[in-house]
Biopython code that builds the backbone (N, CA, C, O; Angstrom):
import numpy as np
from Bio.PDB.StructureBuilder import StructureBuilder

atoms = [
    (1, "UNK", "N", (-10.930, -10.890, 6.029)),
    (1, "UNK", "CA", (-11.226, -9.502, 5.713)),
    (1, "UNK", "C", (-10.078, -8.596, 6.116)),
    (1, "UNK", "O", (-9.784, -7.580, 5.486)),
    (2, "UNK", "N", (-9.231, -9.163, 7.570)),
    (2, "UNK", "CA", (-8.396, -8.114, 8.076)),
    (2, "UNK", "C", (-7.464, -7.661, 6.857)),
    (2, "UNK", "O", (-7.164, -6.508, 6.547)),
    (3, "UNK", "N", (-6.973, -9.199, 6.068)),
    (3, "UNK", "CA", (-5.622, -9.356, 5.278)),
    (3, "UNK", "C", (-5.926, -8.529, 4.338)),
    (3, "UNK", "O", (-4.951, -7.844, 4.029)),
    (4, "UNK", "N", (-6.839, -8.302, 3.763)),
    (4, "UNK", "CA", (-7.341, -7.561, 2.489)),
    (4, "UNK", "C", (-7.083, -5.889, 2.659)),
    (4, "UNK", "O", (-7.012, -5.107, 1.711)),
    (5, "UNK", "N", (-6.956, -5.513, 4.154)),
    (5, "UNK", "CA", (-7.092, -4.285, 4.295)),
    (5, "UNK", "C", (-5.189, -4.172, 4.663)),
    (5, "UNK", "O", (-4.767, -3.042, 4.912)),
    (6, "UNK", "N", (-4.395, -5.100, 4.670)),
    (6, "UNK", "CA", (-2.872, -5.227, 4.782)),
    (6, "UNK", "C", (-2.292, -4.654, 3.239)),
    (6, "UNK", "O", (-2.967, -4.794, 2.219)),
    (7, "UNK", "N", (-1.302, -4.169, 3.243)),
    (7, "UNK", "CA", (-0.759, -3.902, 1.749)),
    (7, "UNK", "C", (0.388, -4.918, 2.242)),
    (7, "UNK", "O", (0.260, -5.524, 1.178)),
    (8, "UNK", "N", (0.953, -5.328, 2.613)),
    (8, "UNK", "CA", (1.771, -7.013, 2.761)),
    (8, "UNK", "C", (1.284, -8.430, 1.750)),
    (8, "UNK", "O", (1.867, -9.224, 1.012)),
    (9, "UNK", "N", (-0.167, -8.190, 2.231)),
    (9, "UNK", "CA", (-1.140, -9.360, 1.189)),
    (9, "UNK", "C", (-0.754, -9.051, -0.297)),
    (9, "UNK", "O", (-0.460, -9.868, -1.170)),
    (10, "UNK", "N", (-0.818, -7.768, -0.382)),
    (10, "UNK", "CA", (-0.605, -7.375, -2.226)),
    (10, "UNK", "C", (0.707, -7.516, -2.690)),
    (10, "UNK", "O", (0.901, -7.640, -3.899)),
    (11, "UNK", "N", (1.822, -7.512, -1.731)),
    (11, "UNK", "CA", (3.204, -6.953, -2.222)),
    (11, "UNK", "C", (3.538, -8.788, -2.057)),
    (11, "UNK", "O", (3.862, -9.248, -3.152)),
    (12, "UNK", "N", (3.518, -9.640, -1.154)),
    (12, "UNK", "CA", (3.205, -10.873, -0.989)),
    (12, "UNK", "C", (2.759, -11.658, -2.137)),
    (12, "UNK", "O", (3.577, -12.444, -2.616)),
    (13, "UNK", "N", (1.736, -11.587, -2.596)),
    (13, "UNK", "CA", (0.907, -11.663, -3.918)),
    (13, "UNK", "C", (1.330, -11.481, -5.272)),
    (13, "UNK", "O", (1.140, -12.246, -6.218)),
    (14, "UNK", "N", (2.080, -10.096, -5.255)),
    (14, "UNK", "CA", (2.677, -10.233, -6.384)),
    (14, "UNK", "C", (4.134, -10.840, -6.597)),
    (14, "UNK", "O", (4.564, -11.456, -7.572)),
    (15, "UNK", "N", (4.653, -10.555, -5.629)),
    (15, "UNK", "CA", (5.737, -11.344, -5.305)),
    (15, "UNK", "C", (6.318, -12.844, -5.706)),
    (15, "UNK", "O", (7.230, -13.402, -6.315)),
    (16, "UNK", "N", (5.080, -13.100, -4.894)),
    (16, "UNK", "CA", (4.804, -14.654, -5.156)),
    (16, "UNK", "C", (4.075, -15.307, -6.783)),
    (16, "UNK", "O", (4.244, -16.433, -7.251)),
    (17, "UNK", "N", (3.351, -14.296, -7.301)),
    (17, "UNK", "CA", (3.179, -14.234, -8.587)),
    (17, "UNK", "C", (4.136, -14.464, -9.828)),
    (17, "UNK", "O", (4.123, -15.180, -10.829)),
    (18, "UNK", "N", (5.322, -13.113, -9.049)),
    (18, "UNK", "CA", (6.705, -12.887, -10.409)),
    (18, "UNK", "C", (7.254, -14.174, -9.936)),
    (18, "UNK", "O", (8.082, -14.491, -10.789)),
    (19, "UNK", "N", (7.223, -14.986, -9.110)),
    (19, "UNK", "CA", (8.478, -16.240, -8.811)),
    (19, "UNK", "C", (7.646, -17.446, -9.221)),
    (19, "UNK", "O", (7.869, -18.621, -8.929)),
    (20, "UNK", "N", (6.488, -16.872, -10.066)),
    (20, "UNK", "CA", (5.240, -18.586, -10.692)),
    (20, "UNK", "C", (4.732, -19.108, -10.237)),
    (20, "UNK", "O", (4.065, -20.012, -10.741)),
    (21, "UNK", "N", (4.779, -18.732, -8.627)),
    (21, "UNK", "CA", (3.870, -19.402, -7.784)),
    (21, "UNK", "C", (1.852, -18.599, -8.265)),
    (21, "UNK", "O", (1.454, -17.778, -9.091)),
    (22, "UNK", "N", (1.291, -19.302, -7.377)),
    (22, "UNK", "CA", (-0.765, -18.894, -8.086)),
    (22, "UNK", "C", (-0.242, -17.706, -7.468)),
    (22, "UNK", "O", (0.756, -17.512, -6.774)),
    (23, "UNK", "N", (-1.236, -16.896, -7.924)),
    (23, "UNK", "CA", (-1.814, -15.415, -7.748)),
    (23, "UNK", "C", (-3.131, -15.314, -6.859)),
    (23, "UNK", "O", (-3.790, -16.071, -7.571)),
    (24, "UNK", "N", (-4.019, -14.958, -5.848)),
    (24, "UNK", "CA", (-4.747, -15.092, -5.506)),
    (24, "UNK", "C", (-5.727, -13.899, -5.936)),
    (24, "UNK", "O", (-6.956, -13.955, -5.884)),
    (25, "UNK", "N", (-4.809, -12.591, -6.457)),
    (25, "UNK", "CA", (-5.596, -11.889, -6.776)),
    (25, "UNK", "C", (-4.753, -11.648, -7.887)),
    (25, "UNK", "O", (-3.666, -12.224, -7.857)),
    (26, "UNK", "N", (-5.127, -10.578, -9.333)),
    (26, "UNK", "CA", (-4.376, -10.118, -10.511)),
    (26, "UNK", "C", (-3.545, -9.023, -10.215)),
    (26, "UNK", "O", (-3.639, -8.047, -9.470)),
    (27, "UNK", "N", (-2.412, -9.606, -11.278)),
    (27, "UNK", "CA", (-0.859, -9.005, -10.583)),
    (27, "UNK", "C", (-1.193, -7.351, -10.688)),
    (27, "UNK", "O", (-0.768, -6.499, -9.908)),
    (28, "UNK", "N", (-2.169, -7.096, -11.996)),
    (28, "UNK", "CA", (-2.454, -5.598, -12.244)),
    (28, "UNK", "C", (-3.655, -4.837, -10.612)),
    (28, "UNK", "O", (-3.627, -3.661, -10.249)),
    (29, "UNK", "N", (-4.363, -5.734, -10.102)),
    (29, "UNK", "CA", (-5.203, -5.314, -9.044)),
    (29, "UNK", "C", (-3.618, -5.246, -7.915)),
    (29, "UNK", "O", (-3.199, -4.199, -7.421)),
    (30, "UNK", "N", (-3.091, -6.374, -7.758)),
    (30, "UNK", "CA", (-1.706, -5.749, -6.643)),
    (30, "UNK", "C", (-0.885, -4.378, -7.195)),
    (30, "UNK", "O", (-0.781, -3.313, -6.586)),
    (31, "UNK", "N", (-0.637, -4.528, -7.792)),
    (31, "UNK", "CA", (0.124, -3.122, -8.181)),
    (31, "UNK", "C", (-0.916, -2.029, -7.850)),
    (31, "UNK", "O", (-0.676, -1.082, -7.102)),
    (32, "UNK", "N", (-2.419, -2.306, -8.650)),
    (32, "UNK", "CA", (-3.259, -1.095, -8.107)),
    (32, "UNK", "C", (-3.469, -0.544, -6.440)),
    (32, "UNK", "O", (-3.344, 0.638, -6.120)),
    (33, "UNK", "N", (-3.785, -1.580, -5.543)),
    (33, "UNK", "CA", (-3.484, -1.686, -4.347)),
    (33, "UNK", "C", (-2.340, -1.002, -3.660)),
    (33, "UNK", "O", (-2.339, -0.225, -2.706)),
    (34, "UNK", "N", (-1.566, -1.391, -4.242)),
    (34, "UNK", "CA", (0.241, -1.075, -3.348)),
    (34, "UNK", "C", (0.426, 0.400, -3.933)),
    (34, "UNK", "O", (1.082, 1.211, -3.280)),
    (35, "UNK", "N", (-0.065, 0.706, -4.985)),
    (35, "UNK", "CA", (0.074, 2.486, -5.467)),
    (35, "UNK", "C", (-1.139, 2.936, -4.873)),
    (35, "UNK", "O", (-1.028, 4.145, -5.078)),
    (36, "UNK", "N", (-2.405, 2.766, -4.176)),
    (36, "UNK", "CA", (-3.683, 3.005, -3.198)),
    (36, "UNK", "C", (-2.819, 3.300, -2.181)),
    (36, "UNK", "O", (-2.683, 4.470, -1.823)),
    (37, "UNK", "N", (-2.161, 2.328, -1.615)),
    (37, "UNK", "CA", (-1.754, 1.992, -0.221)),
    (37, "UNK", "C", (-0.613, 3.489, -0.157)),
    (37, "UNK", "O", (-0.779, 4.492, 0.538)),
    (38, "UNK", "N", (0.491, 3.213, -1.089)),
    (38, "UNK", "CA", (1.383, 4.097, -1.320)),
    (38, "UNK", "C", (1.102, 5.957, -1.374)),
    (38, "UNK", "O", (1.750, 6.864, -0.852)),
    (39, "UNK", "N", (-0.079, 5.985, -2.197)),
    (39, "UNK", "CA", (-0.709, 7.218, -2.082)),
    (39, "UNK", "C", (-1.283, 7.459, -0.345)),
    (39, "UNK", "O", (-0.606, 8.308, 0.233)),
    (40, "UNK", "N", (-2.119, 6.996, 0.297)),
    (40, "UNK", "CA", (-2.686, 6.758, 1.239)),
    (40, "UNK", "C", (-1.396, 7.197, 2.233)),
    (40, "UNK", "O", (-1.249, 8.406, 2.414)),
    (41, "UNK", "N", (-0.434, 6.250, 2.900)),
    (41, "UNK", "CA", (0.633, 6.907, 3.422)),
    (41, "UNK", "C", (1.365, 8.170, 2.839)),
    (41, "UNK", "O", (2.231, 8.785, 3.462)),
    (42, "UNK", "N", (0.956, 8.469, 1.662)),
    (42, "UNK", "CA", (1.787, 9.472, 1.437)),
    (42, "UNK", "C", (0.895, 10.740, 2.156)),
    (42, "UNK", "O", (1.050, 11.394, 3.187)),
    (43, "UNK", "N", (0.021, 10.739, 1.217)),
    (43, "UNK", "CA", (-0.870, 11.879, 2.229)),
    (43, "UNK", "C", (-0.829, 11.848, 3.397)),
    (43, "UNK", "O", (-0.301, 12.747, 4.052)),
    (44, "UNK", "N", (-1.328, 10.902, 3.866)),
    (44, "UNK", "CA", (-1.079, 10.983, 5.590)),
    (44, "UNK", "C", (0.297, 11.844, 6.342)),
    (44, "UNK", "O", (0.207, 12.531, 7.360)),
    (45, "UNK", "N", (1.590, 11.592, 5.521)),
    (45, "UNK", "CA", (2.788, 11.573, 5.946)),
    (45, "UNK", "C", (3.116, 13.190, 6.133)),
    (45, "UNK", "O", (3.754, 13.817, 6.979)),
    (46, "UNK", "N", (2.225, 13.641, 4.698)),
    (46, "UNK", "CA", (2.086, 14.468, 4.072)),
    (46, "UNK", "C", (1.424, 15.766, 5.570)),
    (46, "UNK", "O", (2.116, 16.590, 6.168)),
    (47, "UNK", "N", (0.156, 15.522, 5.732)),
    (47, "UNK", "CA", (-0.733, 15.888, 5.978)),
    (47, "UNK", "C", (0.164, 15.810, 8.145)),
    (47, "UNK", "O", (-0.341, 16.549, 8.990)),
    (48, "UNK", "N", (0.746, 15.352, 8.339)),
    (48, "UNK", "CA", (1.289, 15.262, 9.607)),
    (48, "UNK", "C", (2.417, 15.861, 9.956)),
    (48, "UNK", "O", (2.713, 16.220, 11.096)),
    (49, "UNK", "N", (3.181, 15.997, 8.799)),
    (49, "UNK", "CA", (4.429, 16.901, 8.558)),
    (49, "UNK", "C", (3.463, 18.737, 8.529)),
    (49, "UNK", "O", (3.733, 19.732, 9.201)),
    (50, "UNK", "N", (2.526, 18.574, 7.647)),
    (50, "UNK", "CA", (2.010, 20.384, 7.614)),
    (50, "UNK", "C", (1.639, 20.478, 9.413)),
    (50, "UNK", "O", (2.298, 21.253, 10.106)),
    (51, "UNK", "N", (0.702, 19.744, 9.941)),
    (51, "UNK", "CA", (0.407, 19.639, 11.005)),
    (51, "UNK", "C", (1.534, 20.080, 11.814)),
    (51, "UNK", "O", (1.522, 21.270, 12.126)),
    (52, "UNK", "N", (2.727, 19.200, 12.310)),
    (52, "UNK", "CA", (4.038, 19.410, 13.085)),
    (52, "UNK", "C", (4.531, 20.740, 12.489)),
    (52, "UNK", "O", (5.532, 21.295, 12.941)),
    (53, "UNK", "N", (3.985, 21.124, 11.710)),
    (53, "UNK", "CA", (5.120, 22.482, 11.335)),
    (53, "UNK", "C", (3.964, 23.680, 11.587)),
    (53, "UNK", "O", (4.409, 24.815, 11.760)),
    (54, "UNK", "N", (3.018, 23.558, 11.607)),
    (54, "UNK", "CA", (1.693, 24.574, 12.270)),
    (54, "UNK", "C", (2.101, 25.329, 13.722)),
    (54, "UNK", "O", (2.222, 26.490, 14.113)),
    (55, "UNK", "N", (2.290, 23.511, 14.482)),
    (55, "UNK", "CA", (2.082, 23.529, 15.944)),
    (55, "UNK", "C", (3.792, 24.347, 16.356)),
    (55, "UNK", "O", (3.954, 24.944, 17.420)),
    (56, "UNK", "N", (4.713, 24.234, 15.485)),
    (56, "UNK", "CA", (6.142, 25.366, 15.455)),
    (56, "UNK", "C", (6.226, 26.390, 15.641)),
    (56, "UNK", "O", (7.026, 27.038, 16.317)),
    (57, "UNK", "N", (4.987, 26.785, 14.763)),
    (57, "UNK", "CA", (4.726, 28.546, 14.777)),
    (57, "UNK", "C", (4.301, 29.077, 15.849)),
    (57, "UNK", "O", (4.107, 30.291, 15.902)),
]
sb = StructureBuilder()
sb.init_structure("model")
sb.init_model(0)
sb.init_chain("A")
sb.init_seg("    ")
for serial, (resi, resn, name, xyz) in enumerate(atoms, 1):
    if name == "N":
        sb.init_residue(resn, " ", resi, " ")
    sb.init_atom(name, np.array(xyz, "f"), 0.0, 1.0, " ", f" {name:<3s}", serial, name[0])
structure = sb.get_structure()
């Protein structure tokens, strides 16, 4: 369950997918994942930068 909540497993996955090795999950669900994951840190990054620049003022 932990691995599933890793974006390593997906980028791993597809990885290992484009070089012909099995897929454990579909290359289109990894990409969906890793742009989840990607959004997800972004906001966060996002959302911590407005924060640090609040606590300035």
């Amino acid at each position: 369950m932990a691995s599933f909540l890793s974006r390593l497993t997906f980028a791993n996955d597809a990885v290992n997918s484009a070089m012909g090795g099995a897929a454990y999950y579909a290359p289109v669900f990894n990409l969906a994942m890793l742009a989840a994951f990607w959004m997800l840190f972004l906001w966060v990054g996002l959302r911590l930068h407005e924060w640090g620049r609040r606590a300035e003022s």
